[in-house]
N, C-alpha and C positions, 0 to 999 in steps of 0.2 A: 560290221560286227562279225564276229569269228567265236569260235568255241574251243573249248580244251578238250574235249570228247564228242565230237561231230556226229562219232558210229552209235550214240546211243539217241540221236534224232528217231531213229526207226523205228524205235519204242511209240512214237505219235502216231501209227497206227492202228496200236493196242485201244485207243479209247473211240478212237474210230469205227473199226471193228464190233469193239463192244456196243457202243450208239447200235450200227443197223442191225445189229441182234437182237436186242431191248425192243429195234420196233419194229420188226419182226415178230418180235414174240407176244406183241399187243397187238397187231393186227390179227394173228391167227386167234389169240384171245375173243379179238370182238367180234370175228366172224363162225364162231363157233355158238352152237345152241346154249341155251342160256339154261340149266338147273337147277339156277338160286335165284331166288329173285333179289333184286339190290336194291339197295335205298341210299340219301346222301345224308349226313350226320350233322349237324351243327350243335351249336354250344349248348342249347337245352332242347333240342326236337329233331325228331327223326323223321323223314318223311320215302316214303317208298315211293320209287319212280322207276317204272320196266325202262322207261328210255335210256334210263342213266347207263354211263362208258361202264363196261365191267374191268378195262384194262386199266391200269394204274396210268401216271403220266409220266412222259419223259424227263430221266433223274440228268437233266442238259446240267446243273453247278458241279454233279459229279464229274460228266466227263470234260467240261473246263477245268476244273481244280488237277485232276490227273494230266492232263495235258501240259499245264504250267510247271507242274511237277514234273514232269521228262525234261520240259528244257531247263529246269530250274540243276537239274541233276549234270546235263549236259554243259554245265558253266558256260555262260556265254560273255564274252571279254570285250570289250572296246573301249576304247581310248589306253595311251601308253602312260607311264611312268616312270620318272629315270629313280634309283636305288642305289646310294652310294656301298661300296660292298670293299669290305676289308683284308684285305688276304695276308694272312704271315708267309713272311719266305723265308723261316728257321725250323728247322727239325734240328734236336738233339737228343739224341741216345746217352743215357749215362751206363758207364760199363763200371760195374765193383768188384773188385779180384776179394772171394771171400776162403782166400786158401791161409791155410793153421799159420804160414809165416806171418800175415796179417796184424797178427797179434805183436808181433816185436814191436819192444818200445823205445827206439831209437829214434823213434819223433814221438812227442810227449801231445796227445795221452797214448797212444799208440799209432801206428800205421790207419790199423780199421779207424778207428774216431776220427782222428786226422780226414780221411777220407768223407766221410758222414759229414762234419764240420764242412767240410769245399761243398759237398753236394748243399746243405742247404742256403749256405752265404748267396751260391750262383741263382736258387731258389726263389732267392728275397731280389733280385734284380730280376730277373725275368718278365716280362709281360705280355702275354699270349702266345708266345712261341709253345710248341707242341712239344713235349717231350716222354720220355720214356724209361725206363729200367732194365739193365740185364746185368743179372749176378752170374757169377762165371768160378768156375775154381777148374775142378778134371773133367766135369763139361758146362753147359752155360743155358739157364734159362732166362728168357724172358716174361722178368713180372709184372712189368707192365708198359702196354704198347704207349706207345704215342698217342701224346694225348693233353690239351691247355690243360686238365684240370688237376694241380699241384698240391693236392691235399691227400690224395693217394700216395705221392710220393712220400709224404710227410712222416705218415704214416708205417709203411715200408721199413724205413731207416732205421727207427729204432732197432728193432728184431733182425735185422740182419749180423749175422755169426756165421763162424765155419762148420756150423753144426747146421745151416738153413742146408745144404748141398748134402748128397749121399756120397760125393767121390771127390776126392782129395787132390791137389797139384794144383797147375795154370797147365788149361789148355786151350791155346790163341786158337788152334782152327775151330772148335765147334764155337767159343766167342764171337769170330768173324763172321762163321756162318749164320748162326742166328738175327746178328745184329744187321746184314745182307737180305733176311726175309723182313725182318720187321721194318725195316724204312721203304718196301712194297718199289711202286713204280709209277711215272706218269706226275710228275710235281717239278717244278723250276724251282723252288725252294732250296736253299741254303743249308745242306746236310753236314751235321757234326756225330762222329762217335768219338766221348770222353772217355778214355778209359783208365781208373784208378784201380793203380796196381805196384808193387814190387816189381815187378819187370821179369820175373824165375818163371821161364817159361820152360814146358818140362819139354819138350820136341821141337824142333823146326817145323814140322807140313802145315804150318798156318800160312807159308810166304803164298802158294797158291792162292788161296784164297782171297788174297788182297787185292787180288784183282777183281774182282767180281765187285769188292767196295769202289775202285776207283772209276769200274763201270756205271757206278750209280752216282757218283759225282761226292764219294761220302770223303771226306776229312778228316782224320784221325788227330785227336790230341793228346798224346799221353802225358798223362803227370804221375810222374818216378816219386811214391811215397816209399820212404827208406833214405838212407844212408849209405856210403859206401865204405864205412867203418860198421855197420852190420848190429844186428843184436841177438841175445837166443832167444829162441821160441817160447813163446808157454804153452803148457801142457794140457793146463783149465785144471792141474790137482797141486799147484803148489810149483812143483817142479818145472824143468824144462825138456823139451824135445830133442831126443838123440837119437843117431844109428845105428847101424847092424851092432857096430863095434862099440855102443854105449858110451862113443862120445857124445859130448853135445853140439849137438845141430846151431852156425852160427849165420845168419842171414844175412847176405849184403844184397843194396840195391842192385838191381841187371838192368841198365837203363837202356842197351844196344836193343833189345827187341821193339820197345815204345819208340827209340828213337826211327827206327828203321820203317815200322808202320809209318809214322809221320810224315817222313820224308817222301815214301812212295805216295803217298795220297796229296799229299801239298798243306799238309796242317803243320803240326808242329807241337815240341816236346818242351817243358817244364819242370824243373827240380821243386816236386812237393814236400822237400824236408822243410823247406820257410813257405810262410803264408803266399799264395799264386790268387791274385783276382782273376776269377776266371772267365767273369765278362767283358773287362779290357782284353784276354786272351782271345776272346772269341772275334771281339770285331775286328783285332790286329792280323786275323786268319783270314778276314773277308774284305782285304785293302782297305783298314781303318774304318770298318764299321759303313762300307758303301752299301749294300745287304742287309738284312736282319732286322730289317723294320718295319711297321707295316704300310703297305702297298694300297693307296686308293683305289678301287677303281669304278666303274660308275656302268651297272647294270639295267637294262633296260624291258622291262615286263609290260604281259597288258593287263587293266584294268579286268577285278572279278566284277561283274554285272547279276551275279546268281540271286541276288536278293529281289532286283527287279520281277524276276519272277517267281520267286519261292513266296512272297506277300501274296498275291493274287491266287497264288495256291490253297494259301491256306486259307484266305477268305470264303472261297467257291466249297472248301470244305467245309466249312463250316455252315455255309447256307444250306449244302447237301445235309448235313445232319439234322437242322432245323427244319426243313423242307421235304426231303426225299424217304427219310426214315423214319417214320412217327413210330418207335420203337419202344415207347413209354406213354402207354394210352393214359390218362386221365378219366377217374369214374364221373360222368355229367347225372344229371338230373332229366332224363329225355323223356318228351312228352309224344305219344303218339296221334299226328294227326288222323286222327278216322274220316274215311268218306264222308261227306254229308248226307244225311238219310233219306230215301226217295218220301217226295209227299204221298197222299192218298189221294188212290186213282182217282178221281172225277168218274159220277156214275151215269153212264150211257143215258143218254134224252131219249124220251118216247118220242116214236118217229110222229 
């Protein structure tokens, strides 16, 4: 037998302790001069007796009850159990470029929809894999970490617009960096970042940073939503989006940046102007779906034995309350026994 908290054994000689104090404190009781005189009670009669203990009696169910309770606290375990335990070895990060070209509708119903539509098709396939959110435009948050539970996600989707972000453009490095904290450290698991985008990345100094993904083992998949016959902008008033020079702003796909992540990472790139399954995609990343599934494996604990002794616990309280604490007198009907009367002297014989 073994225990999960050993260090709280020491606590058994709290009721220990407490025992020779108790009688200690009834022997000084009963060796002390007596000021009251005592009597012993019963159910209808009282009777006075100087002999009687003035000291109460030893409260012995209390200090078993607490005793069983220390070890009951201290879980004590014996015999094993095997636990079969499931482990996913997929993470996926979904990445959604929520920048104004988004809106071009040179994939019907737009770019953004488009995107939203793959995220939840991949949604409906899924099962247990942990996954994540990070919207990105001129910088990139994370809204929600990784994580099985897909209703969050669900959620999410709808209300994403180029109005969720305060700053405008694609910016891959602060995307890479965030999505580089949030898949954390210390997991064999099968890492994916998805990232749906138009590919218009407004600077290079993201290529840095890619390394720090492939340090984590992360795989990059981009899927190029757009065209590269392009579309204009919407404005959200009707209109369309133009420059300094009040032309109008024309969008084509920029697939070189997606493709380039991919490649450095060992994932791979996808044209999202036609329908892409993007869980075929994913096990075609991990040599035909060898990964990504769940993993048995068979854990070995010991047995909790804490009831054994938490029952006898509470029984010995119990006896203590009924026993030890007569806390709720009962009014009786007591009759007091009086002396018995001396007779009448017998009167002296004449000598």
């Amino acid at each position: 037998m073994s225990f999960a908290w050993p260090h709280l054994l020491w606590l058994l000689a709290l009721p220990v302790l407490l025992s020779a104090w108790d009688g200690a404190r009834r022997l000084t009781q009963r060796a002390a001069p007596r000021k009251i005189l005592t009597a012993e009670a019963g159910r209808h009669s009282l009777s006075f007796d100087p002999r009687a203990a003035t000291a109460h009696r030893p409260r012995l169910w209390l200090w078993f009850g607490l005793a069983f309770a220390i070890i009951a606290v201290a879980r004590p375990q014996w015999g094993r159990i095997d636990e079969p335990v499931f482990d996913q070895s997929r993470e996926i990060l979904l990445a959604v470029d929520l920048s104004r070209s988004m809106l071009a509708q040179d994939v019907k119903p737009s770019r953004l929809a488009r995107a939203k539509l793959l995220i939840q098709s991949l949604l409906e396939r899924l099962k247990g894999e942990r996954v994540g959110l990070i919207v990105f435009s001129g910088t990139a948050f994370l809204q929600s970490p990784l994580s099985s539970d897909y209703e969050v996600l669900r959620e999410f989707l709808p209300s994403l617009g180029p109005d969720f972000l305060p700053e405008g453009g694609t910016n891959y490095r602060e995307l890479l960096d965030t999505a580089t904290s949030a898949f954390g450290s210390g997991t064999s698991a099968d890492r994916f970042l998805i990232i749906l985008s138009d590919g218009e990345a407004t600077d290079d100094n993201w290529k840095s940073a890619a390394q720090a993904l492939k340090e984590k083992h992360v795989r990059v998949i981009g899927l190029g939503v757009g065209t590269e016959a392009g579309a204009m902008i919407p404005d959200g008033s009707g209109g369309f989006v133009k420059d300094e020079r009040g032309a109008v702003v024309l969008s084509r796909l920029g697939k070189s940046t997606l493709e380039q992540l991919a490649r450095e990472t060992g994932g791979a790139y996808a044209d999202a102007s036609s329908w892409v399954n993007l869980g075929d995609l994913l096990n075609q990343t991990v040599e035909a779906g060898r990964k990504g599934k769940f993993v048995e494996k068979s854990n070995v604990r010991l047995v909790e034995r804490f009831q054994w002794a938490l029952l006898p616990a509470f029984v010995f309280f119990l006896l203590s309350f009924w026993r030890e604490f007569p806390v709720r007198p009962r009014p009786r009907d007591l009759r007091l026994n009086a002396p018995a009367a001396p007779g009448p002297t017998p009167a002296p014989r004449a000598p």
